[in-house]
N, C-alpha and C positions, 0 to 999 in steps of 0.2 A: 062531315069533316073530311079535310083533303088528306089524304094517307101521303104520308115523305116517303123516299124512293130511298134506296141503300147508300148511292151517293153523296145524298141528302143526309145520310147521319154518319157514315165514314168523314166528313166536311164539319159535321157539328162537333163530334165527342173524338175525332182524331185517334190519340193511341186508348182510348176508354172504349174503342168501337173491338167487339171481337165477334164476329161471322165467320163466314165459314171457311177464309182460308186459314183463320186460327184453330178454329175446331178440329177441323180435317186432322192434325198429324196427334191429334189427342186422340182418335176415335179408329185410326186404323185407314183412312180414305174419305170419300165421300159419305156423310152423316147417315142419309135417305138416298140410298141407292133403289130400292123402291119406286122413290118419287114419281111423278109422271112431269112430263116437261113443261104442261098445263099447269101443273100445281106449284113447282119451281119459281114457274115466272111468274106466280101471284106471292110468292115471299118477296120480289122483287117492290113488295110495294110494304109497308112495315105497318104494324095495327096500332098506330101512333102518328099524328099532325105534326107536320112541323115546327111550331108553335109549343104544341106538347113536349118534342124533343128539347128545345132550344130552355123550355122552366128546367126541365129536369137536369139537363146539361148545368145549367148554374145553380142547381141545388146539390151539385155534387152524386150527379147516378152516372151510372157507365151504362151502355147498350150490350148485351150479351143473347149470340143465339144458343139454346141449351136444346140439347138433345137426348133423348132416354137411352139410346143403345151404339154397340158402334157398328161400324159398317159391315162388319160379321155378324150382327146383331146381338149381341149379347149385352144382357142388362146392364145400363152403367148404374149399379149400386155405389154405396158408399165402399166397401168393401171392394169393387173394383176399380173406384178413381183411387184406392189409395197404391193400387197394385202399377197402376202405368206410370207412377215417376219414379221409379227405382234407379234412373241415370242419370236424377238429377244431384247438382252438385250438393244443394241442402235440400233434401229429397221432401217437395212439398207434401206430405201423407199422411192423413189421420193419424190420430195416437193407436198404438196398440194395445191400449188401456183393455182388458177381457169384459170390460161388462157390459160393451155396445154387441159382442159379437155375437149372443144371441136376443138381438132388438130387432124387428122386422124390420124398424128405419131403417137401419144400417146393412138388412141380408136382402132386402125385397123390393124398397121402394126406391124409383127412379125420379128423374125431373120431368116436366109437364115438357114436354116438347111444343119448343116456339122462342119468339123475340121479345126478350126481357128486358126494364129498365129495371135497374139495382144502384140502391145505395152502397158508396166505394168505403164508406164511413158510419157509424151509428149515427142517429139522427139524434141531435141533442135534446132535443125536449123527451128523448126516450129512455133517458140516462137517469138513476135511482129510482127508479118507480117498479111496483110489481106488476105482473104480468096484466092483468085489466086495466091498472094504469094507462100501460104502455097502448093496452086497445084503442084506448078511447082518444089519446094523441095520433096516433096513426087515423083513425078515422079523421080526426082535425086536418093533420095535416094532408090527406087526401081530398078535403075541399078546397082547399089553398090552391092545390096545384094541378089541380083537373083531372086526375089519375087516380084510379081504385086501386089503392094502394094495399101491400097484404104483407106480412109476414113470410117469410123463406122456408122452406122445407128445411131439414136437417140435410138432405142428397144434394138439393137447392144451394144449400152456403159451402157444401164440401167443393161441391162442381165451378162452384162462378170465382173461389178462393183458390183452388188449385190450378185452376186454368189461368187466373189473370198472374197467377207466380210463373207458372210456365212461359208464356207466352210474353210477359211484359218486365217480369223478373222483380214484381215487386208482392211481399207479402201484405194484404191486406189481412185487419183484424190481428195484428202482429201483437195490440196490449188489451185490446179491448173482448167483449165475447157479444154475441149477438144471439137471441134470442128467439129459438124457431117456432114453428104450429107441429113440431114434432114429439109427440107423447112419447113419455119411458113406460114400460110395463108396472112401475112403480106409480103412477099419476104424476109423474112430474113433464118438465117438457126441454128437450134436448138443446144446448149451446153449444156453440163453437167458438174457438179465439186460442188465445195466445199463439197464434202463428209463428213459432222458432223453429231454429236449423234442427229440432228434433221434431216439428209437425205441427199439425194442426189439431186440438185437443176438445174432442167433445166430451160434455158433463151433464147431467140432468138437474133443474132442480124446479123447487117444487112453486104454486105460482105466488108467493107472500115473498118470496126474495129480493133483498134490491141491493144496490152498489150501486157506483160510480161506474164501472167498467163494463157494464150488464145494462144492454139495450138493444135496437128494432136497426136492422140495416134493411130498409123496405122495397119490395119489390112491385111493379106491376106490367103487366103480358099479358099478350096476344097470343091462344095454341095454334100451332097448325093443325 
């Protein structure tokens, strides 16, 4: 496969593209100050075809680069994306609902660092089904479209919903909730959604539930 160049998908997904000079004033500066200038200019080349980019683009996914820490290095937890938009006008922030705050999703775990494609929308064949349900569509639909397609982390949908509000000004997942690989200490597994001027609100529930409004916004990447 020919790998598409940064150009090459700032040109396909336009304002759905956010690298790293959107990232950057989320994270405090340069993401990977680390980096070496060798490994830099091999992100220059993205773990997606052109061809790749261009389904996914018309299946409605946006390109997101996600990063674990900021350039002080500190863990971007869920707990700390929801601390850096306190200036914004409707402050895109988790709920401060008390029963995430002692869940390791939400005190411990970060994003996989690397270049994401992500669904901007729940995928509708993902919509009223429970959880295996929804596995077994996501597998479908990952032959369809060339992409090993996966479910979001709980840090995952915090980070690519808060960033695309900040940056683009628009809330996704505003009526809908999306459905992670994030376990509750109870066995259930962690959503996000209702995106209002009061947050972004994660829930647990357990995997026999279904609605209309509870479904898979799918991701698939490439780590650094």
């Amino acid at each position: 496969m020919e790998h598409a160049l940064i150009p090459d998908a700032r040109r396909v997904f336009a304002g759905d593209f956010l690298g790293w000079d959107e990232v950057s004033p989320l994270v405090g500066g340069d993401p990977l100050p680390a980096m070496s200038t060798a490994k830099r200019a091999a992100l220059e080349r993205l773990p997606f075809g052109r061809d790749q980019l261009m389904r996914a683009a018309d299946d409605g996914m946006m390109l997101v680069l996600r990063v674990a820490r900021t350039a002080a290095g500190k863990p971007l937890t869920i707990a700390e994306l929801g601390s850096r938009f306190p200036g914004h006008a409707n402050p895109p922030k988790p709920s401060s609902d008390p029963w995430y705050a002692r869940e390791s999703f939400a005190t411990e775990e970060t994003c996989r660092p690397g270049w994401a494609l992500v669904d901007k929308g729940l995928f509708s064949r993902s919509r009223n089904l429970s959880y295996p349900e929804q596995d077994e569509e996501l597998r479908n639909r990952s032959h369809l479209l060339g992409l090993s397609l996966r479910r979001r982390s709980a840090v995952e949908i915090v980070y690519d919903t808060l960033l695309y509000a900040a940056v683009r000004g628009e809330r996704l997942l505003a009526t809908d909730w999306d459905w992670s690989s994030s376990a509750t200490s109870d066995g259930g597994f962690v959503t996000a959604g209702q995106f209002d001027d009061q947050g972004l609100r994660l829930l647990g529930y357990s995997q026999a539930v279904r609605f209309d409004s509870l479904g898979v916004c799918a991701t698939a990447d490439g780590e650094i």
